[in-house]
N, CA, C and O atoms as CSV, one atom per row, in Angstrom:
chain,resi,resn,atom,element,x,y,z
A,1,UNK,N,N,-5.886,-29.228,4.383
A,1,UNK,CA,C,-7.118,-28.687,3.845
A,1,UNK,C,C,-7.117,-27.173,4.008
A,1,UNK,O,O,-7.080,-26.757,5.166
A,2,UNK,N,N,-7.158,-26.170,2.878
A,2,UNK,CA,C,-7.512,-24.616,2.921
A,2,UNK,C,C,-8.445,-24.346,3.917
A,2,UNK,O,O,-9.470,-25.006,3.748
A,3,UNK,N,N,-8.470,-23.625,4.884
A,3,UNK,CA,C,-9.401,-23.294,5.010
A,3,UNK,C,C,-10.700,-22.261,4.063
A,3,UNK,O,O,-10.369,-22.061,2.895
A,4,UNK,N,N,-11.698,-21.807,4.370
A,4,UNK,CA,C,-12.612,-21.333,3.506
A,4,UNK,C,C,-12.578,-19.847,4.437
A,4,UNK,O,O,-12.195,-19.657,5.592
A,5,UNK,N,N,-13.275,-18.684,3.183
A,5,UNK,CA,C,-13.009,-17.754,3.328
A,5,UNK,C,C,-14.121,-17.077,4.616
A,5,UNK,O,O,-13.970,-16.044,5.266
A,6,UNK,N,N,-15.329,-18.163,4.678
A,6,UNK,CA,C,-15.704,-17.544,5.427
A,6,UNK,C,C,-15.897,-17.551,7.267
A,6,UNK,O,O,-16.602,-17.044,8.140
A,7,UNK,N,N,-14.607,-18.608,7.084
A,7,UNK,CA,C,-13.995,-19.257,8.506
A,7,UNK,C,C,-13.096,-18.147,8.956
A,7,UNK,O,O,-12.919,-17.905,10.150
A,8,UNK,N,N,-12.402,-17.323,7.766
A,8,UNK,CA,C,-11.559,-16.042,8.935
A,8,UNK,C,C,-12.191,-15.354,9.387
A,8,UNK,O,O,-11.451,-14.563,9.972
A,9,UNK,N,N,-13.554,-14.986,9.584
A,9,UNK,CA,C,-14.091,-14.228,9.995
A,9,UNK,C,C,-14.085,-13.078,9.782
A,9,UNK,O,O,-14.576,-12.346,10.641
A,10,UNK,N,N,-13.532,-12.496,8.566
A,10,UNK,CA,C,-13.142,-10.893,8.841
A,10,UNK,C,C,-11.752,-10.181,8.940
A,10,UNK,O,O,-11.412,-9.005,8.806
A,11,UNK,N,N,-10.953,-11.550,9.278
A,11,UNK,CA,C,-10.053,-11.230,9.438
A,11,UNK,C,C,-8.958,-11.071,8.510
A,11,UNK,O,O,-8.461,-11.982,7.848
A,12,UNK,N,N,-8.555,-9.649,8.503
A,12,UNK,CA,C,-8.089,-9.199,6.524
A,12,UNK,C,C,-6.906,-9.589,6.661
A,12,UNK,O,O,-6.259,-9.518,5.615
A,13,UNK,N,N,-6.185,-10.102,7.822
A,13,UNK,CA,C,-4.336,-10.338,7.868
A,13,UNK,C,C,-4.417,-11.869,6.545
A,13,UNK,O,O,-3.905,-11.888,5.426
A,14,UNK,N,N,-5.210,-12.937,7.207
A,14,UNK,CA,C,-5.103,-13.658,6.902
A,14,UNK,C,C,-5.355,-14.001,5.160
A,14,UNK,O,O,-4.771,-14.687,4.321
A,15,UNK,N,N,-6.675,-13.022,5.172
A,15,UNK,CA,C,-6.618,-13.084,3.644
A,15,UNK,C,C,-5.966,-12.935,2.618
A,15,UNK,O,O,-5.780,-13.507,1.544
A,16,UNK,N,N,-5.411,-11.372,3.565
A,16,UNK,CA,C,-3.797,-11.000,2.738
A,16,UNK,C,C,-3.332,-11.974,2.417
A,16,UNK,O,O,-3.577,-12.407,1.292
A,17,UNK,N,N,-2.487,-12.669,3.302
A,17,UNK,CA,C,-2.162,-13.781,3.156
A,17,UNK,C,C,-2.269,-14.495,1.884
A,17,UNK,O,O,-1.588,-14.632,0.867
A,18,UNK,N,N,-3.408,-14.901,2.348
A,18,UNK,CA,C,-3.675,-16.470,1.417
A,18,UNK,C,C,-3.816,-15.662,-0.248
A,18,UNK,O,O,-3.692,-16.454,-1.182
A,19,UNK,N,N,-4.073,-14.095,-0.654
A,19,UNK,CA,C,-3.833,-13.612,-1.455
A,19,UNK,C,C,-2.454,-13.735,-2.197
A,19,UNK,O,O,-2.254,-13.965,-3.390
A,20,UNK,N,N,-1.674,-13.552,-1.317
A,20,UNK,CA,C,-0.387,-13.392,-1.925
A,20,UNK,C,C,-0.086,-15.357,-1.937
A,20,UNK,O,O,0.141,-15.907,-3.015
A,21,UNK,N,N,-0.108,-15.712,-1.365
A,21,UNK,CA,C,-0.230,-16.815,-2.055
A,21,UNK,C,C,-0.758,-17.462,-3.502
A,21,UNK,O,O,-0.156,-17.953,-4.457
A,22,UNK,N,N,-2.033,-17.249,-3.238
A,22,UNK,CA,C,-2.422,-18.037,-4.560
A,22,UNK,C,C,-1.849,-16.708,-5.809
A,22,UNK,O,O,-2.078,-17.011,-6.980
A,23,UNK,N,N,-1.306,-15.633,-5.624
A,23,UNK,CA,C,-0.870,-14.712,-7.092
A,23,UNK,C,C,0.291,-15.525,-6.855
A,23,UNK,O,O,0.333,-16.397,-7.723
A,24,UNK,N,N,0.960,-15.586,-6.294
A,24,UNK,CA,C,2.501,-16.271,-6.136
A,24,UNK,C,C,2.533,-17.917,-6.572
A,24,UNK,O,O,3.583,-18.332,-7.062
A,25,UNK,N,N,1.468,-18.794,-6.409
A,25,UNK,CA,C,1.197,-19.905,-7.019
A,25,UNK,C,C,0.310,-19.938,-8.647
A,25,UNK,O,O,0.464,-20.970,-9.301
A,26,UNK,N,N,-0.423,-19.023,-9.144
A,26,UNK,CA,C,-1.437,-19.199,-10.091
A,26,UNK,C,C,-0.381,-18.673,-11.285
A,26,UNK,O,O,0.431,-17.748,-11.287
A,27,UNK,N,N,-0.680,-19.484,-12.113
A,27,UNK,CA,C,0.287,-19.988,-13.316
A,27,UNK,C,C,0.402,-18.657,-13.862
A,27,UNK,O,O,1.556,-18.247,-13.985
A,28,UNK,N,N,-0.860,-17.624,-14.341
A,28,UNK,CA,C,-0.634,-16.511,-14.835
A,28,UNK,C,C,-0.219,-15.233,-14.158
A,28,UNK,O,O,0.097,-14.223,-14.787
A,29,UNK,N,N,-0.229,-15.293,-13.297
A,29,UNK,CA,C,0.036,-14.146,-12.194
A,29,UNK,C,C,1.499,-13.909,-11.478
A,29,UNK,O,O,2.175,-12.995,-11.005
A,30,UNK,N,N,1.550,-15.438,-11.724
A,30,UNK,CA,C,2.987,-15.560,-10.594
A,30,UNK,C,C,4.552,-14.737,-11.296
A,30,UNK,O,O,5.601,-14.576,-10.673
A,31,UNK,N,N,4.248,-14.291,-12.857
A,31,UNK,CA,C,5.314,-13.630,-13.360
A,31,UNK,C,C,4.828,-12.276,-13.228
A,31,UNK,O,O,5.651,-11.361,-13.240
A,32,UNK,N,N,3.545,-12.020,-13.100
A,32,UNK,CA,C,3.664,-10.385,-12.640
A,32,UNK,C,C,3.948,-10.062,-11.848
A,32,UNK,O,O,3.362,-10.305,-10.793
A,33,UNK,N,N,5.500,-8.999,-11.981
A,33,UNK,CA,C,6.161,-8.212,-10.610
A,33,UNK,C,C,5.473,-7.144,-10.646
A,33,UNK,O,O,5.642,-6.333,-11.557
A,34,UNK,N,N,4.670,-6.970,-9.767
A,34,UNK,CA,C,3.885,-5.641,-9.560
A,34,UNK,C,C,3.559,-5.720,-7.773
A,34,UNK,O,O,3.790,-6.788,-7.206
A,35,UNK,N,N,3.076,-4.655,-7.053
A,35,UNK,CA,C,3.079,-4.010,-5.816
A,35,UNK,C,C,1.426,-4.096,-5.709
A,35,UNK,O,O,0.661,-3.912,-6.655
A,36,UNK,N,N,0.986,-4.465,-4.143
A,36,UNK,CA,C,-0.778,-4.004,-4.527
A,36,UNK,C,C,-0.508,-3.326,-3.037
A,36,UNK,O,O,0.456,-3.648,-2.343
A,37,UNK,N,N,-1.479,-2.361,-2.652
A,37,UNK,CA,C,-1.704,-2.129,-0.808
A,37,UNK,C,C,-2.968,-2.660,-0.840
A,37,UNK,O,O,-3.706,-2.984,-1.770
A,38,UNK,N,N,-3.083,-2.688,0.415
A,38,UNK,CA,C,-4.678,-3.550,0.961
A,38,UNK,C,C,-5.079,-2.610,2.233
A,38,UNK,O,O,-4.099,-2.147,2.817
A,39,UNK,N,N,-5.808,-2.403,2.535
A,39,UNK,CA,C,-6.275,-2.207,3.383
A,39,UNK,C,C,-7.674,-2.172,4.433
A,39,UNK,O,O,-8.463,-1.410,3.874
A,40,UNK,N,N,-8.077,-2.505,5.264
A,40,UNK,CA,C,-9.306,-2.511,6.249
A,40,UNK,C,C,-10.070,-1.504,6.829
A,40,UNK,O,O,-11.240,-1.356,7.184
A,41,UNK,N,N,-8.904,-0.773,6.811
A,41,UNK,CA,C,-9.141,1.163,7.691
A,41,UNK,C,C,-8.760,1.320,9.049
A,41,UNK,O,O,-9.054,2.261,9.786
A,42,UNK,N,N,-8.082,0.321,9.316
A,42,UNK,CA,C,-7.461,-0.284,10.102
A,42,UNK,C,C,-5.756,-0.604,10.370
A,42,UNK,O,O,-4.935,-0.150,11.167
A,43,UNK,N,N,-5.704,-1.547,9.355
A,43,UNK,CA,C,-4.334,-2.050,9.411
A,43,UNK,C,C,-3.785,-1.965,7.585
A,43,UNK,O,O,-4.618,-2.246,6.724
A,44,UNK,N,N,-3.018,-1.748,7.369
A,44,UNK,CA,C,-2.725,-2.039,5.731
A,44,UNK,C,C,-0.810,-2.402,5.788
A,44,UNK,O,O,0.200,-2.194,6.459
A,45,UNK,N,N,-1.353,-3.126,4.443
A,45,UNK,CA,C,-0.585,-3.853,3.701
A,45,UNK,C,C,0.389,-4.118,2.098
A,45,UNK,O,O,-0.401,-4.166,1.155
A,46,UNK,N,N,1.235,-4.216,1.843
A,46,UNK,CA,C,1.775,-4.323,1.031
A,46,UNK,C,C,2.112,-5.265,0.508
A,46,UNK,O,O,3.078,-5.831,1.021
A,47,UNK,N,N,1.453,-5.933,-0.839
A,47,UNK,CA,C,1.524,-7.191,-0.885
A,47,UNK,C,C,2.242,-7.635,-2.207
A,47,UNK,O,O,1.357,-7.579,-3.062
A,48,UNK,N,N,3.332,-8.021,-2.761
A,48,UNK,CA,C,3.684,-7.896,-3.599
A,48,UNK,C,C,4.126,-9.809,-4.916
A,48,UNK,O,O,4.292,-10.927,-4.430
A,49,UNK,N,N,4.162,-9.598,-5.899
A,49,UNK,CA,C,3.679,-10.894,-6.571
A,49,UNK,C,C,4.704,-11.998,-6.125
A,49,UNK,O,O,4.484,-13.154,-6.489
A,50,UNK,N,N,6.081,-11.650,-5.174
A,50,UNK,CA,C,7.118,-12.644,-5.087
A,50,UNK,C,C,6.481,-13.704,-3.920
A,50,UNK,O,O,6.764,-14.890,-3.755
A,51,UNK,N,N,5.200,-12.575,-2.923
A,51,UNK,CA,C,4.339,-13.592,-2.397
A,51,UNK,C,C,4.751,-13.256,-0.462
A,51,UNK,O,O,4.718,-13.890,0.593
A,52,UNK,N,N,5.141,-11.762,-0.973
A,52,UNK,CA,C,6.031,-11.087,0.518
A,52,UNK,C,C,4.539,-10.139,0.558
A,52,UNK,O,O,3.760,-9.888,-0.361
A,53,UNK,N,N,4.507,-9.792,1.811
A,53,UNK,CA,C,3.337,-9.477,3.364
A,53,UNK,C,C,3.929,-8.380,3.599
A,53,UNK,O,O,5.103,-8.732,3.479
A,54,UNK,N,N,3.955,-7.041,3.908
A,54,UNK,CA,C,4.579,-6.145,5.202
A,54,UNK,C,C,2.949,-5.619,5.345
A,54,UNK,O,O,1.956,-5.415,4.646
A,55,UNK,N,N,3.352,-5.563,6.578
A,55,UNK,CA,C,2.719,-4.480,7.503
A,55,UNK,C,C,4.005,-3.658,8.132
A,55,UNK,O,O,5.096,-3.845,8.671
A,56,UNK,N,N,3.040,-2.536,7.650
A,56,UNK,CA,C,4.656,-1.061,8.507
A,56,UNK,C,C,3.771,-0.779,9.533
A,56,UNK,O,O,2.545,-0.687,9.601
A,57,UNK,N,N,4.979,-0.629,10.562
A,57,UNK,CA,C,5.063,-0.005,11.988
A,57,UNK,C,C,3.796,1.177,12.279
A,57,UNK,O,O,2.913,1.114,13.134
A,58,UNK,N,N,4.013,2.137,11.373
A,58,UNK,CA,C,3.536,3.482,11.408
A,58,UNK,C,C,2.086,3.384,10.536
A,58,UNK,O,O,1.146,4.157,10.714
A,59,UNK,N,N,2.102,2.071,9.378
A,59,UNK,CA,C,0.333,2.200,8.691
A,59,UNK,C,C,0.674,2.918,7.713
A,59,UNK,O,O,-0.098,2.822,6.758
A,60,UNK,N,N,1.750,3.776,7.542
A,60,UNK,CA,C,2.291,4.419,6.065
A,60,UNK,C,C,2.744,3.517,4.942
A,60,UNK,O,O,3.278,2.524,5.439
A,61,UNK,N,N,2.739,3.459,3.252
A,61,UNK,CA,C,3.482,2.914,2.442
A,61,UNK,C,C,3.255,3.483,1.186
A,61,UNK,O,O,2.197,4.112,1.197
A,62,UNK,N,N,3.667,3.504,0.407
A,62,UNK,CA,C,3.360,3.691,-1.002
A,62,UNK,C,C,4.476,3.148,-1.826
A,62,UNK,O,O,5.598,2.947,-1.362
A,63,UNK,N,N,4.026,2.839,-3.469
A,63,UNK,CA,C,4.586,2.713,-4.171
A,63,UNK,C,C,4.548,3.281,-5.221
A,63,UNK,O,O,3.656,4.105,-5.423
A,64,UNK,N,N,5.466,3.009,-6.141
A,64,UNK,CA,C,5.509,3.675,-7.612
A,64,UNK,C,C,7.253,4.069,-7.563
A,64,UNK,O,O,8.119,3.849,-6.716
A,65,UNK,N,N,7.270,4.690,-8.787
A,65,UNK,CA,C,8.586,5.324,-8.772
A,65,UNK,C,C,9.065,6.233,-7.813
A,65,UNK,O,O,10.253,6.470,-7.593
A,66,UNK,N,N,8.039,6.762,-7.219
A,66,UNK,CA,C,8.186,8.219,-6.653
A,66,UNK,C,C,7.891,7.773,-5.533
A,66,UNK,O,O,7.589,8.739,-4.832
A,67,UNK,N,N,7.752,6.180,-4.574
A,67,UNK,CA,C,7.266,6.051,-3.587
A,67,UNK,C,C,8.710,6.132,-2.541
A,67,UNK,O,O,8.281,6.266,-1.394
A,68,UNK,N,N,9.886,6.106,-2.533
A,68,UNK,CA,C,10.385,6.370,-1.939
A,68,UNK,C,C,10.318,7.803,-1.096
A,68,UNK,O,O,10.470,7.920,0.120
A,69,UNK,N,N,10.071,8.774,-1.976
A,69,UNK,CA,C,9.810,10.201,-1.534
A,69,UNK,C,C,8.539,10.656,-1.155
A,69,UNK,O,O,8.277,11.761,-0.679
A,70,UNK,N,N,7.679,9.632,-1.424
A,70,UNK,CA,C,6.017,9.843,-0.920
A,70,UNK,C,C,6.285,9.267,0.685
A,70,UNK,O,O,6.164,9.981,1.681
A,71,UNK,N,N,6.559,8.251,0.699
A,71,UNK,CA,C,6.736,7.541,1.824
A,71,UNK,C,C,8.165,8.250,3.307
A,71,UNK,O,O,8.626,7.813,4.361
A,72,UNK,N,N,8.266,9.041,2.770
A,72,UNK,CA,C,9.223,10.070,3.568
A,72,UNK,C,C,8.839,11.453,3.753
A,72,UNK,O,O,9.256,12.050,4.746
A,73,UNK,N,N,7.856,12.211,2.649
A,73,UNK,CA,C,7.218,13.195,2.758
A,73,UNK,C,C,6.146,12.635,3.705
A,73,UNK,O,O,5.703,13.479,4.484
A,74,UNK,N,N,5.718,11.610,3.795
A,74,UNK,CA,C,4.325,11.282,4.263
A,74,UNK,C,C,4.748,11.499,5.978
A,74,UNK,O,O,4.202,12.188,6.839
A,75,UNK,N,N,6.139,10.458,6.052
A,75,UNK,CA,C,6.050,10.173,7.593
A,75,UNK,C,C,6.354,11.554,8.038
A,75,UNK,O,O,5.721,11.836,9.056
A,76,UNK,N,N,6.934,12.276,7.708
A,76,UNK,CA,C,7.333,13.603,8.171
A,76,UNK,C,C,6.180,14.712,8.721
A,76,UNK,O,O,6.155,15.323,9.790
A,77,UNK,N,N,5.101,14.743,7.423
A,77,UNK,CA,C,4.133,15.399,7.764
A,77,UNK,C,C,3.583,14.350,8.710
A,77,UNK,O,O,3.421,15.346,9.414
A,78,UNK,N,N,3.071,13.186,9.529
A,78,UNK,CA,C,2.622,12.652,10.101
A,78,UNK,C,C,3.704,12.797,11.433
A,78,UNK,O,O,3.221,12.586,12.546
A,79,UNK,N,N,4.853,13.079,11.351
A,79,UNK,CA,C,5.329,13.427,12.656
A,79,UNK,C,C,5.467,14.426,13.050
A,79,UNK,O,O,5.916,14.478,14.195
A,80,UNK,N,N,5.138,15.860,12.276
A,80,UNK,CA,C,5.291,17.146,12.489
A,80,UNK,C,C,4.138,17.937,12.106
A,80,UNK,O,O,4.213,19.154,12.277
A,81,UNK,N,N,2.816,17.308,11.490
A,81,UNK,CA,C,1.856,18.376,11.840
A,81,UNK,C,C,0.641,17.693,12.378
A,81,UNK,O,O,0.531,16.600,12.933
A,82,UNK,N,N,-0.463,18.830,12.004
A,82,UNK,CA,C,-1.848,17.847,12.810
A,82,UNK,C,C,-2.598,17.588,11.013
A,82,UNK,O,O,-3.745,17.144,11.072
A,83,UNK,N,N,-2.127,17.793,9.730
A,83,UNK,CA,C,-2.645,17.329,9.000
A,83,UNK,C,C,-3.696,15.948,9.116
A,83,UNK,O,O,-3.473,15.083,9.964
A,84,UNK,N,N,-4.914,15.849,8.121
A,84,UNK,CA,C,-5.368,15.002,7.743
A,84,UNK,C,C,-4.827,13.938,7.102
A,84,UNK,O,O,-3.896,14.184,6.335
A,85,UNK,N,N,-5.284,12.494,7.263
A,85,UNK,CA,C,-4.521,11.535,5.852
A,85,UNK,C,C,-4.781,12.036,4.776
A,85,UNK,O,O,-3.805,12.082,4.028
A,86,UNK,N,N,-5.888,12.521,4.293
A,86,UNK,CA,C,-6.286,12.869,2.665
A,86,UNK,C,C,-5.627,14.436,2.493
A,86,UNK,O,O,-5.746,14.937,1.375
A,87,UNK,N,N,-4.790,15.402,3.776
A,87,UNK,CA,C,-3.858,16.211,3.413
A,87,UNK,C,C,-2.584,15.799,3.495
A,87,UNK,O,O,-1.593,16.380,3.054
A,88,UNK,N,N,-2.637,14.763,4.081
A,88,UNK,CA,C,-0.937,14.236,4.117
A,88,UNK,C,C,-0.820,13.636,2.511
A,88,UNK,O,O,0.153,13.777,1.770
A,89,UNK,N,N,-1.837,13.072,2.261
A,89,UNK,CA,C,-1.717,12.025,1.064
A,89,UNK,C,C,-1.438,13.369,0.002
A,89,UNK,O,O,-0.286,13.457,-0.422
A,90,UNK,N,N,-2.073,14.037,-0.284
A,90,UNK,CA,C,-1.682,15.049,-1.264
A,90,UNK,C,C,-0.684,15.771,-0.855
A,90,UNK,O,O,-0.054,15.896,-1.905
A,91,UNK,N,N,-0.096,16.338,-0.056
A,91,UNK,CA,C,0.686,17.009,-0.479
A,91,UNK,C,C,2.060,16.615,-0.036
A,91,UNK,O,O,3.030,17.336,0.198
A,92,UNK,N,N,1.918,15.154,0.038
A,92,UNK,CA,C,3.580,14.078,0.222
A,92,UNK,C,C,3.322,13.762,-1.381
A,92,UNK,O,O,4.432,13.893,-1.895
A,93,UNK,N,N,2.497,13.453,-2.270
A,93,UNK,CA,C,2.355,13.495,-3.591
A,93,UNK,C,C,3.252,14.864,-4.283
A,93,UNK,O,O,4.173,14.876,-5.100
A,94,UNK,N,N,2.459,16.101,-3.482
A,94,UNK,CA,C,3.250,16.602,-4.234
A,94,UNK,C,C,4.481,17.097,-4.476
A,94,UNK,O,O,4.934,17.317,-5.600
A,95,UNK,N,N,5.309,17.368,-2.938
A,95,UNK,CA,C,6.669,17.006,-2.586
A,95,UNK,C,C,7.002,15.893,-3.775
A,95,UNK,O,O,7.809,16.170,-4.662
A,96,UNK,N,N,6.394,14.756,-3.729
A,96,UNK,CA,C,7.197,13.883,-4.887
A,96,UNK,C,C,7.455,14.250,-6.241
A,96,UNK,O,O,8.425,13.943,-6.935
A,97,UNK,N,N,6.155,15.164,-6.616
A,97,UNK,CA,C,6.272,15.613,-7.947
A,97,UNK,C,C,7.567,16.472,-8.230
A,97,UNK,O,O,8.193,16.610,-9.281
A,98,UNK,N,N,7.720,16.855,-7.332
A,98,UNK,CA,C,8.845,18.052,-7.656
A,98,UNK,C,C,10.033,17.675,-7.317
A,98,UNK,O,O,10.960,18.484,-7.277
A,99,UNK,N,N,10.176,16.443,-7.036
A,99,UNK,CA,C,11.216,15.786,-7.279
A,99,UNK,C,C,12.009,14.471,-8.222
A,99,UNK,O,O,13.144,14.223,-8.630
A,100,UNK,N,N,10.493,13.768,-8.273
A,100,UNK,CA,C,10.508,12.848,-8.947
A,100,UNK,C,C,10.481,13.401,-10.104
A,100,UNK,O,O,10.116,14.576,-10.133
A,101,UNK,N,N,10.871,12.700,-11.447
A,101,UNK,CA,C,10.661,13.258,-12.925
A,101,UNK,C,C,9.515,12.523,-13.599
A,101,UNK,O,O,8.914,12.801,-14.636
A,102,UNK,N,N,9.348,11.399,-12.648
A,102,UNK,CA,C,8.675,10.309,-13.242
A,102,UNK,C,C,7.096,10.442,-12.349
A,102,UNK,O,O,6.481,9.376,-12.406
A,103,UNK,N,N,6.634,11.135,-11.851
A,103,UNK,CA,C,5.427,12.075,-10.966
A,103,UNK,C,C,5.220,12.903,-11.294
A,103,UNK,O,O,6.001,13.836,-11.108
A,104,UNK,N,N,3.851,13.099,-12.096
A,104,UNK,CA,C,3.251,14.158,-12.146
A,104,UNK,C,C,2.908,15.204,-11.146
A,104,UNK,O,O,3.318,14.883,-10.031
A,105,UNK,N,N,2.355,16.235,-11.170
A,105,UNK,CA,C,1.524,17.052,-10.200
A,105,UNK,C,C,-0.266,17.025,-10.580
A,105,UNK,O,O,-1.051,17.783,-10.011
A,106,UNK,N,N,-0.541,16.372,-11.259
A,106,UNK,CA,C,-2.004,15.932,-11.266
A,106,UNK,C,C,-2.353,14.956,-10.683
A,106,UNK,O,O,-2.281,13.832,-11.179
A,107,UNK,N,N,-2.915,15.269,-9.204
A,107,UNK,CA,C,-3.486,14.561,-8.110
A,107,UNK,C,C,-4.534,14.662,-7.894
A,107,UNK,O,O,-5.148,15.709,-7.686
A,108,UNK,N,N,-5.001,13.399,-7.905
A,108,UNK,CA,C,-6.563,12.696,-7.630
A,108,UNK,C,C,-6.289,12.017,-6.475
A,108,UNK,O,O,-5.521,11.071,-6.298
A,109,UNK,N,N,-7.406,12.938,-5.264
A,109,UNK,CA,C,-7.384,11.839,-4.266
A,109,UNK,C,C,-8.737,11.463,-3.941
A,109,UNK,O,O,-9.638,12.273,-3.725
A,110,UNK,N,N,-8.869,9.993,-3.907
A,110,UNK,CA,C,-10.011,9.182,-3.308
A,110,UNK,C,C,-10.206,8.557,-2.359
A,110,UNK,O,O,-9.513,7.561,-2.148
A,111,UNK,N,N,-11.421,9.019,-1.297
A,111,UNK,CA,C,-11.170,8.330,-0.086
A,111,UNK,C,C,-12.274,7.340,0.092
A,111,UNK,O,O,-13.345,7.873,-0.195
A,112,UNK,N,N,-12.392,6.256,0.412
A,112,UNK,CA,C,-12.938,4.860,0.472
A,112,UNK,C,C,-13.753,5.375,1.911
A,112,UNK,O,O,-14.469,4.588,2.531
């Protein structure tokens, strides 16, 4: 028997979870290969349609084309300055731009 959503209490691991599940089981979804993050403000996640979970070590991730180099600009500034997340987040964006071809330099950042 599933449990019901309002038996986790809150608890966003699990939902993750059972998210990537039912996209990984539901007839229309289960062929979209696409990337989502999740997050609580807390802990985040990477959840992707094959029905795979990470949580990273450090709480860093991104995707896209350019997420390899976001995700390396990011940890860097997070190990070498006292930046903000919403200054780390922009300007590991824009390190990417200027490398990536496929990254713009028109950055929108939104903070939840």
């Amino acid at each position: 028997m599933k449990p019901s959503r309002q038996s986790y209490h809150g608890t966003t691991v699990l939902l993750v979870v059972e998210l990537a599940q039912e996209w990984r089981t539901d007839r229309a979804l289960r062929h979209l290969e696409a990337f989502l993050l999740a997050t609580d403000g807390k802990s985040t996640y990477l959840i992707s349609g094959t029905g795979d979970v990470i949580e990273p070590d450090d709480g860093i991730l991104a995707i896209g084309s350019g997420g390899a180099y976001a995700l390396a600009a990011a940890r860097a500034l997070m190990r070498s300055t006292k930046m903000s997340a919403r200054q780390i987040a922009r300007e590991s964006l824009q390190i990417t731009s200027e490398i990536c071809i496929f990254t713009n330099s028109e950055i929108l950042v939104e903070e939840l």
